[in-house]
C-alpha positions, 0 to 999 in steps of 0.5 A: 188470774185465770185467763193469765194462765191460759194465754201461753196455750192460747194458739190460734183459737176464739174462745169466748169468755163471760167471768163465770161464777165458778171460776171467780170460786177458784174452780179449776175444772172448766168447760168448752163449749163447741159444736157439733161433733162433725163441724170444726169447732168440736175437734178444735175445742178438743185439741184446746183442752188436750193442750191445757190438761196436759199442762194441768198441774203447771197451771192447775186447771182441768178442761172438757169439751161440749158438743153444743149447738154453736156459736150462739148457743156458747154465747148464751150458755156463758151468759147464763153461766152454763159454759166457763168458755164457747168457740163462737165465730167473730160476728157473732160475739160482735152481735152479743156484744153490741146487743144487735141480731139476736141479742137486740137490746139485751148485749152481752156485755161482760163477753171477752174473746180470749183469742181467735181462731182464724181470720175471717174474710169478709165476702161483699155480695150486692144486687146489679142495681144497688149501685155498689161496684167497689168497697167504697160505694158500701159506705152509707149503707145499713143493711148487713145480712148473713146467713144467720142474722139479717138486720138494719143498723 
């Protein structure tokens, strides 16, 4: 019932959602969790809970926003119960979803994207000697590397 009153303020933003204990009591005040104060994610989390509260009597709930330490905190925080909802970047969620990276046998499988933020591309980079020399030549390969997170499937 909840996420059905949110979805007609949800512009294009990615929050991460886990049904929190307090929102399955019927709370009516919930928290996002961001980043840092100077990053996108902080004001972006803002504007989210300007446009809810300023409807907070049509849909009868009250937001805050976290300054938190990102993407991989929120996801762990909402797992715990100690955020009602993270902005958290798409692979990311991917990784916690699916039990890789960080969260490597343990997935977070009760996460739900609410919405997205904004696309994200995706920047190929292989060494002169891998032979990959177009998008089709990836296909076969396991290695997936970020800056975050390095990993074999």
């Amino acid at each position: 019932m909840l996420i059905k009153k949110l979805l007609p303020v949800a512009f294009a933003a990615s929050l991460a959602f886990a049904g929190s204990a307090a929102l399955a009591a019927g709370q009516t005040f919930v928290t996002i969790g961001t980043g840092g104060i100077t990053g996108v994610y902080y004001p972006t989390g803002g504007a989210i809970a300007k446009i809810i509260n300023a409807k907070k009597k049509e849909y009868g709930i009250r937001a805050s926003v976290e300054s938190t330490g990102g993407s991989k905190f929120n996801i762990n925080a909402i797992d715990s119960k100690d955020l009602d909802f993270g902005i958290a970047q798409a692979d990311t969620q991917y990784l916690a979803y699916n039990g890789k990276g960080p969260w490597e046998g343990k997935p977070v499988s009760k996460l739900r994207a609410v919405f997205a933020l904004a696309p994200e591309a995706v920047t190929f980079v292989a060494a002169e000697d891998s032979g990959i020399k177009s998008i089709n030549d990836v296909k076969g390969k396991t290695k997936f590397t970020n800056t975050n997170y390095s990993f074999h499937q």
